[in-house]
C-alpha positions in Angstrom: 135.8 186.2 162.7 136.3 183.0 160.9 134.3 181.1 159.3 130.5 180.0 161.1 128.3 176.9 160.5 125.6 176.5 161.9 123.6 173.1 162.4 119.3 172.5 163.2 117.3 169.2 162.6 114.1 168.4 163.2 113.3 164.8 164.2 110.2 164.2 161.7 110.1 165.2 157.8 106.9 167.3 158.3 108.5 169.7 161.1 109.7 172.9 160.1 113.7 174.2 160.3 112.8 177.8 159.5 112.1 178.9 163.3 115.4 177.3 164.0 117.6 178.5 161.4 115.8 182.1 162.1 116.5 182.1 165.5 120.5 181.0 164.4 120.6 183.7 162.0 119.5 186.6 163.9 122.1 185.0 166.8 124.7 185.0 164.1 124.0 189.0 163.0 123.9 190.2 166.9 126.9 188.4 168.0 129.4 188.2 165.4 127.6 191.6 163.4 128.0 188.2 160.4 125.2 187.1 157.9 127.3 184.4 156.5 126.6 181.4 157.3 126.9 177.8 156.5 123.9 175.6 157.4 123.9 172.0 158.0 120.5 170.9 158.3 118.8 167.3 158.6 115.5 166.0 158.7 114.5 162.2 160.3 113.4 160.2 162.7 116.4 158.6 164.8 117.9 159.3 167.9 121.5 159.0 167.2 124.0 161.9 165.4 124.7 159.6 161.8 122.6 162.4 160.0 124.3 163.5 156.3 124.0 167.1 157.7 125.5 166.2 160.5 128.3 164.6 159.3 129.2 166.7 156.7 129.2 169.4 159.1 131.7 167.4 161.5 133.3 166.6 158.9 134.5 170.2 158.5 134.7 170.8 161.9 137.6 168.0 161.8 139.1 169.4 158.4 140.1 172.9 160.8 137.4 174.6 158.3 135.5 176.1 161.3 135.8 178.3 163.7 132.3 178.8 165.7 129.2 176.0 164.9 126.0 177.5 166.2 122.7 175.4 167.3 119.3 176.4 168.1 119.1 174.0 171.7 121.5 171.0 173.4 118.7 168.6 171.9 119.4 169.6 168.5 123.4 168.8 168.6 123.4 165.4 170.7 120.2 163.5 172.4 122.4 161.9 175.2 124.8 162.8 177.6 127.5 160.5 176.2 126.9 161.9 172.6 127.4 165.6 174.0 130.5 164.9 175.6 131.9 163.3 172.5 130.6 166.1 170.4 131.8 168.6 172.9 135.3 167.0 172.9 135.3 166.7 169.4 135.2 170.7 168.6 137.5 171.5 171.4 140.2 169.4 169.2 139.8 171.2 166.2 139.2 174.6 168.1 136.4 175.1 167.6 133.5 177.6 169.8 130.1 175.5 170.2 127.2 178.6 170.5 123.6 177.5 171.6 121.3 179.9 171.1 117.8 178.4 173.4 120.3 178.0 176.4 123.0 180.8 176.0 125.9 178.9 176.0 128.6 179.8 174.5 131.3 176.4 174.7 135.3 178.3 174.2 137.5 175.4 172.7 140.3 177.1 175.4 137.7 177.7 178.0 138.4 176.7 181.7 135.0 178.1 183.2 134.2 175.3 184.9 130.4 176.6 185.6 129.8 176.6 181.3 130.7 173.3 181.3 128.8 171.7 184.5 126.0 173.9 182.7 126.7 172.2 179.4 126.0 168.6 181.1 124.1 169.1 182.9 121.1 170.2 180.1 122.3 167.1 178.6 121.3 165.1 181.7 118.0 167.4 181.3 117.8 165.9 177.5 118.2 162.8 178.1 116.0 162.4 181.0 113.0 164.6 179.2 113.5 161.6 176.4 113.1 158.8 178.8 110.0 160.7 180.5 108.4 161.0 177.3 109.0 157.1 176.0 108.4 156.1 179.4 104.7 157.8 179.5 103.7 156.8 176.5 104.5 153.2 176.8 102.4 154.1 180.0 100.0 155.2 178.4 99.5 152.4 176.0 99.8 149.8 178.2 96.8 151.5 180.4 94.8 152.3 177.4 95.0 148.8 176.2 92.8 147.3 178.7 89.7 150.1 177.7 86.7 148.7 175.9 86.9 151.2 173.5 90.4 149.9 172.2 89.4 146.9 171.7 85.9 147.5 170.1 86.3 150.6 168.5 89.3 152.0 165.6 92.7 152.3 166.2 94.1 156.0 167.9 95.5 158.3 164.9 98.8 157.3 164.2 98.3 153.8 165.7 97.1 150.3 164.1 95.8 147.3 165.8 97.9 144.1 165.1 96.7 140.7 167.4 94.5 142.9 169.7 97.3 145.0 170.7 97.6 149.0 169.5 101.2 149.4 167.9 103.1 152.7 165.9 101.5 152.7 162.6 103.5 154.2 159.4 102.6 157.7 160.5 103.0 157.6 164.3 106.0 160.0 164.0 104.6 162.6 162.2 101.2 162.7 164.3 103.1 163.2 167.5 105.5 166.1 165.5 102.1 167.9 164.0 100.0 167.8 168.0 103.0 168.7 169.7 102.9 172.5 167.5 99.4 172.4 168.6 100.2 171.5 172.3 102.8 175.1 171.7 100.5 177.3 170.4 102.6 176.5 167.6 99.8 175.5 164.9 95.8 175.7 165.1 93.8 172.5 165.4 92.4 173.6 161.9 95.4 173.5 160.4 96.4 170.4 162.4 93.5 168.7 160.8 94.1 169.9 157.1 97.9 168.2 157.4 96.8 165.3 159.1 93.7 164.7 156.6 91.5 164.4 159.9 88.8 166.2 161.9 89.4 169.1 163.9 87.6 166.8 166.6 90.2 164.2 166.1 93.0 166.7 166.9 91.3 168.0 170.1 90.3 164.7 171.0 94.3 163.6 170.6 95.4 167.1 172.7 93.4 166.9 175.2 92.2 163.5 175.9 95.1 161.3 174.7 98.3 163.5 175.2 99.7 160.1 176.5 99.5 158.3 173.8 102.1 161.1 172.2 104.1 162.2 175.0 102.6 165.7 175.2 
């Protein structure tokens, strides 16, 4: 076997990479029986692939110094369809195998099984779409919650400002939603929710349960 990168990100700066790159390395021992790996990791809040991870990583993938890239789901490599395809088309160029772990796909750069590939674009419709649900409910939800008394009488949501009457992302909205949504898994308590967020353990509850909207849960 040649050589294996693998490549996770996370979309805020407070989320964690270690389930990921766990999950990639046990993948790596069990189906290559191969602990070395390179990783390529990146940490932000944008949508598009321009990460210095990612690049770099690409950027070997194009210099023929790879021969299998491995990634935890489909959302981690690309968050459209469009940005799939190219990616996709990109490592069959330089022969290069595309593994993802969540899914079990496993993406030949001389593969002709037409049923990996429908599969392949078809969980990036599923990514995109899930994306578009999420910003499409929370706009939703803000726009509903706007009109209640207690938004305009009472403090802003955590995570959100007021600005001319109207609630609005604050600095921290990112990393709010990235902290509830591990609670919303069974991924972190609402105690320790509270402690990283500097807040009540009533405020996280309050946020789960009673304004999931608000942060696409």
């Amino acid at each position: 076997m040649g050589r294996i990168a693998a490549y996770a990100r996370v979309s805020t700066t407070d989320q964690n990479l270690d389930r990921q790159l766990e999950a990639i390395d046990d993948y790596a021992r069990r189906t290559f029986d191969e602990a070395d790996v390179d990783y390529y990791t990146d940490k932000s809040t944008g949508t598009d692939t321009s990460r210095s991870g990612y690049r770099e990583l690409m950027q070997a993938v194009e210099g023929d110094e790879v021969d299998v890239v491995i990634a935890h789901q489909v959302s981690r490599v690309a968050r459209s369809i469009a940005d799939l395809e190219t990616t996709a088309e990109r490592f069959r160029e330089h022969d290069t195998a595309l593994h993802i772990v969540r899914e079990g796909l496993q993406i030949e750069p001389e593969g002709t099984d037409p049923y990996q590939r429908a599969l392949f674009q078809l969980l990036g419709v599923f990514a995109e779409l899930e994306a578009e649900i999420k910003r499409s409910n929370i706009r939703e939800g803000l726009a509903a919650r706007q009109s209640a008394d207690e938004y305009h009488h009472g403090p802003a949501p955590m995570g959100f400002e007021k600005r001319d009457g109207q609630l609005v992302e604050g600095d921290d909205y990112h990393r709010v939603c990235a902290v509830l949504e591990d609670v919303a898994r069974g991924e972190k308590s609402k105690r320790q929710a509270a402690r990283d967020l500097d807040v009540s353990r009533r405020t996280v509850q309050r946020a789960v349960e009673e304004r999931a909207d608000l942060y696409g849960l």
